[in-house]
C-alpha positions as CSV (number, residue, x, y, z in Angstrom):
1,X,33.9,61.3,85.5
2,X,35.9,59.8,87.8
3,X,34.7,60.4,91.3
4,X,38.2,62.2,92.9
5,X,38.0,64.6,89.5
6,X,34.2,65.9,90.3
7,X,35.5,68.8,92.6
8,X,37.8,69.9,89.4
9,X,34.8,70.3,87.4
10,X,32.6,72.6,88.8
11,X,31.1,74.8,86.1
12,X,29.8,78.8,86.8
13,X,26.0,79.2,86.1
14,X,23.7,81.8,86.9
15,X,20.0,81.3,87.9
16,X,19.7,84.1,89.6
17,X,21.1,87.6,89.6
18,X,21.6,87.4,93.5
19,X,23.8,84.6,94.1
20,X,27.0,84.0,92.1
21,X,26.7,79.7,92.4
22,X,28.7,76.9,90.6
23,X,27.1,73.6,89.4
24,X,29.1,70.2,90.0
25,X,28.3,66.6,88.9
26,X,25.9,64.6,91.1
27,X,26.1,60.5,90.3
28,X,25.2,58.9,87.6
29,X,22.3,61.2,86.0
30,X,21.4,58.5,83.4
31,X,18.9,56.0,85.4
32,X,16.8,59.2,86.0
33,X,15.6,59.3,82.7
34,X,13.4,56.2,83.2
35,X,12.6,57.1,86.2
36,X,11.0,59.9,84.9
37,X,9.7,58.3,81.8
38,X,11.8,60.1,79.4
39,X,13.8,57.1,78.1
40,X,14.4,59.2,74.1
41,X,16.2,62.2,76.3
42,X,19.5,63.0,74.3
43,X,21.2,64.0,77.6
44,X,20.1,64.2,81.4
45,X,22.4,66.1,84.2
46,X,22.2,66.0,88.0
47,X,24.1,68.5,89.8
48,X,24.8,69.9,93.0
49,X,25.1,73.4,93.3
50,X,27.3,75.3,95.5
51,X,28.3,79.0,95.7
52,X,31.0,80.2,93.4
53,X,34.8,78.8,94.8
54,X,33.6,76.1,97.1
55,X,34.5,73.4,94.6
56,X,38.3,74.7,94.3
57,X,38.8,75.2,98.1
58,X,37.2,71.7,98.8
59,X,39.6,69.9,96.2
60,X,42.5,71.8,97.9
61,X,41.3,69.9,101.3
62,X,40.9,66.8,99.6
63,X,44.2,66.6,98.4
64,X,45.9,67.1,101.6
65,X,43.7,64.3,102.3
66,X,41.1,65.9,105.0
67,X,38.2,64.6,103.5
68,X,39.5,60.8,103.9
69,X,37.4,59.1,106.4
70,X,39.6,56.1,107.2
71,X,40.8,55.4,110.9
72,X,44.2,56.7,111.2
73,X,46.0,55.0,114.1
74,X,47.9,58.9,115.0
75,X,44.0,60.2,115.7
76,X,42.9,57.5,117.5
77,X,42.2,58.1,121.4
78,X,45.4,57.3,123.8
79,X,47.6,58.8,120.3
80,X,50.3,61.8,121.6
81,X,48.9,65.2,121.7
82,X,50.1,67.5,119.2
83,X,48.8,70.7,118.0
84,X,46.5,71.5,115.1
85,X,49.5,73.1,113.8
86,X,51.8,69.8,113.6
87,X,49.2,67.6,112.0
88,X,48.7,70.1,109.1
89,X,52.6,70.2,108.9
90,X,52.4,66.6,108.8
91,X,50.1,66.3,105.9
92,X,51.9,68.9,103.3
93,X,55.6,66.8,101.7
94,X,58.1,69.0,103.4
95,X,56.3,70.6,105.9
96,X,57.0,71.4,109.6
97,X,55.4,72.8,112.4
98,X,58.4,75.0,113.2
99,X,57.9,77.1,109.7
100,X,56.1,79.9,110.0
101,X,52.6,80.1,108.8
102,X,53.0,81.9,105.7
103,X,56.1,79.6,104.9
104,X,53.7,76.6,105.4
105,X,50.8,77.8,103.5
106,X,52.8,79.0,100.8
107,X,54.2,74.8,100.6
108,X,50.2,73.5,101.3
109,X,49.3,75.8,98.6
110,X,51.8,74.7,95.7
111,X,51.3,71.3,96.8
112,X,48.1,71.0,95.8
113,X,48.5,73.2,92.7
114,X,47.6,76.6,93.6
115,X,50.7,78.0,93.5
116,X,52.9,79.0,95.6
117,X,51.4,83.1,95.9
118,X,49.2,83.0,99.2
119,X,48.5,86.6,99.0
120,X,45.8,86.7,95.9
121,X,43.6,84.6,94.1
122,X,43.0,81.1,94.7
123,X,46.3,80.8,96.9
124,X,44.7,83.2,99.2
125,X,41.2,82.3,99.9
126,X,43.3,79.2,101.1
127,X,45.0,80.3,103.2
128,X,42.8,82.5,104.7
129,X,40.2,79.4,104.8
130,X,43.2,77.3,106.2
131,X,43.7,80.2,109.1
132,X,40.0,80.6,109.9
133,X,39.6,76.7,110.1
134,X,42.2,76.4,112.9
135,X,44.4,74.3,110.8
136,X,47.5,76.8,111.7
137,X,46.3,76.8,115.4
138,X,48.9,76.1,118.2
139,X,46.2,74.4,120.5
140,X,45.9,70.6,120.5
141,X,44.5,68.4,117.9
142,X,40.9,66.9,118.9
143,X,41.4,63.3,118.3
144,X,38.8,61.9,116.4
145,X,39.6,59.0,114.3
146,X,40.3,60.3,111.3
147,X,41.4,63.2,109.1
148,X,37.7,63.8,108.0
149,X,36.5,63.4,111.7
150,X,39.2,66.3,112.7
151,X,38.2,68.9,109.7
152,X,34.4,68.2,110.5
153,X,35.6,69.1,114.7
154,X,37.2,72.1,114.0
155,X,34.6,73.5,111.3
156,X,31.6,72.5,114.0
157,X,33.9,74.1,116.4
158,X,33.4,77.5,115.0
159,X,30.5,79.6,116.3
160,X,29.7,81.1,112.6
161,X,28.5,77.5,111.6
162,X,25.8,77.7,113.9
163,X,22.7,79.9,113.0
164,X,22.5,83.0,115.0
165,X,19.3,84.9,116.1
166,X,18.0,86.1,112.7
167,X,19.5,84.7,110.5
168,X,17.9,82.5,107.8
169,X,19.0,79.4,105.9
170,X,17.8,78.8,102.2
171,X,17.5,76.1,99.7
172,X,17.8,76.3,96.1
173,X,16.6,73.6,93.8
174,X,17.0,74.5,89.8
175,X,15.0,72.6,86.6
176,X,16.1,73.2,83.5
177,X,14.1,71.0,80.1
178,X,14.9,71.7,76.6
179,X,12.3,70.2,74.2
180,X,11.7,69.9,70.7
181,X,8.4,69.6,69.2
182,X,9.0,67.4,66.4
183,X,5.4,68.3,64.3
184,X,6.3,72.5,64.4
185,X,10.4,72.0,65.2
186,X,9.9,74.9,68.0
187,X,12.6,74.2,70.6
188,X,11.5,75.5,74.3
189,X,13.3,75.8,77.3
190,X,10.8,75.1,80.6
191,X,12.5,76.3,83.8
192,X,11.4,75.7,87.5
193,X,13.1,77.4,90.6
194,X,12.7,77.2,93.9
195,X,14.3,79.0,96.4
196,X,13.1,78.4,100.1
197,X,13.7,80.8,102.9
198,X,13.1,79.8,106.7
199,X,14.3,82.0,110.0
200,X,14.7,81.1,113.3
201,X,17.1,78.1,113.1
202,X,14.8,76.0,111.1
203,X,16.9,75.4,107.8
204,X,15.0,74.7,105.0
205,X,16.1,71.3,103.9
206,X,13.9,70.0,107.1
207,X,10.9,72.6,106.1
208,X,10.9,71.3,102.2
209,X,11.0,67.4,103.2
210,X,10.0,67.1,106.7
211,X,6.7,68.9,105.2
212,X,6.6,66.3,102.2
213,X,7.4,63.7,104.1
214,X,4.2,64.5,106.2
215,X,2.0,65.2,103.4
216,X,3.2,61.3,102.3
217,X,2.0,59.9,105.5
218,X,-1.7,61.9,105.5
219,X,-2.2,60.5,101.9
220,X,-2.1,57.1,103.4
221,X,-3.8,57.7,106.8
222,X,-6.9,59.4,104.3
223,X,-6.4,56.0,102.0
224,X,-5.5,58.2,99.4
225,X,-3.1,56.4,97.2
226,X,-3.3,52.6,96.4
227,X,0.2,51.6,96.3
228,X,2.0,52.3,99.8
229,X,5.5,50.7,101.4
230,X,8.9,51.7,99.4
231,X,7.7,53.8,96.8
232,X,8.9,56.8,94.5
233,X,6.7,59.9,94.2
234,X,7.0,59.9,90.9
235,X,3.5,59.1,89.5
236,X,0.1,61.5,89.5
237,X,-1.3,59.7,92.4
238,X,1.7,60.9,95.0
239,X,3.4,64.3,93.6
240,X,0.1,66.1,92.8
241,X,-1.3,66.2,96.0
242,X,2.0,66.8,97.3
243,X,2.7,69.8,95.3
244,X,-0.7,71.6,96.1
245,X,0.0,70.9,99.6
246,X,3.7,72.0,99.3
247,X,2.3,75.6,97.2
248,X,-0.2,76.1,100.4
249,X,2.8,75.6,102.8
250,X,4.2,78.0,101.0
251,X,6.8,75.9,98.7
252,X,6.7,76.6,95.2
253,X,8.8,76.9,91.8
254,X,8.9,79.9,89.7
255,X,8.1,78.4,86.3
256,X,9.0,80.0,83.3
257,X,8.8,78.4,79.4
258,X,10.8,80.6,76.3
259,X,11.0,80.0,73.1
260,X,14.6,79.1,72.1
């Protein structure tokens, strides 16, 4: 799948009855299955998964090119000030900082093929995304360097991206294995879920492999494992250890096998 089409292709699953999440395409999956020592797997995915809409709003971005990361010469330091309002303008065919904001959301919007309608659906999450951003704001640009270096400035900019007291972060990692047992011809499905809470600005990506990462480094302080330098714990000797440690820490998978 081309890479400019993976936002397109997000695809609703549910692993969970509390979170309504979508599943896109994550690289090339294939090379994983040697990795893993599976090389007779009919198929092997690798996704990345998001809650339900983020794909759609992202592609909308993308194609009014804010996620391009090139220097452009207009962003640069020294470039004329001009408001947050006037560079969206600028990036929608026929747009204009003098329209009003509902006249140049409604042209964003059917440009990149959501329609015209800014007041449901897909044309209004949007807008309303587009208004809480700042991208319809009269104050001045931040200068960055490039369109991707502006979105990230005005997203960081906003106080709801940072954690507030009490508020958790959480990471969600989903297995799914179907196999076939060629002697019986019983087809399972083995599933493995984890889903990693931590509190007081700690978010749980640093937990889950700050803590591995650790474990890594006392296996080869205790002489442990025999191979060390730029490995992959893939093999007995690293993830087993790792994974008793991990469940002690208090990371684990749900596991669950059914027959199909």
């Amino acid at each position: 799948m081309p890479g400019p089409e993976l936002l397109k292709n997000a695809k609703s699953i549910r692993i969970n009855p509390a979170f309504s999440l979508e599943v896109l395409p994550n690289r090339d999956s294939l090379p994983y299955a040697d990795k893993y020592g599976i090389p007779e797997v009919r198929s092997m995915f690798r996704g990345t998964l998001r809650y339900e809409g983020f794909s759609s709003l992202m592609s909308a971005f993308a194609s009014l090119g804010l996620l391009y990361g090139a220097d452009c010469p207009d962003l640069a330091p020294g470039a004329s000030s001009r408001s947050c309002k006037a560079f969206f303008a600028s990036l929608v065919p026929g747009g204009s900082a003098d329209m009003t904001n509902a006249q140049l959301l409604s042209l964003a919007a059917a440009h990149v093929g959501l329609g015209a309608d800014i007041t449901a659906g897909e044309g209004k999450r949007f807008g309303d995304a587009a208004e809480w951003i700042g991208l319809l704001s009269p104050s001045p640009l931040p200068l960055k360097g490039s369109r991707l270096d502006v979105f990230v400035a005005l997203l960081v900019a906003k106080p709801e991206m940072s954690y507030a007291a009490g508020e958790r972060d959480m990471c969600l990692m989903h297995h799914e294995v179907r196999v076939v047992f060629p002697a019986t011809g019983v087809t399972q499905l083995h599933t493995a879920t984890l889903i990693q809470y931590t509190e007081d600005g700690v978010t749980s990506m640093s937990k889950t492999v700050g803590l591995t990462a650790a474990i890594g480094t006392q296996l080869i302080l205790d002489g442990a494992v025999e191979k060390t330098g730029m490995v992959t714990p893939v093999t007995p000797e690293w993830y087993e250890p790792m994974l008793h440690v991990l469940h002690k820490e208090g990371v684990k998978f749900h596991e669950t096998v059914r027959d199909l």
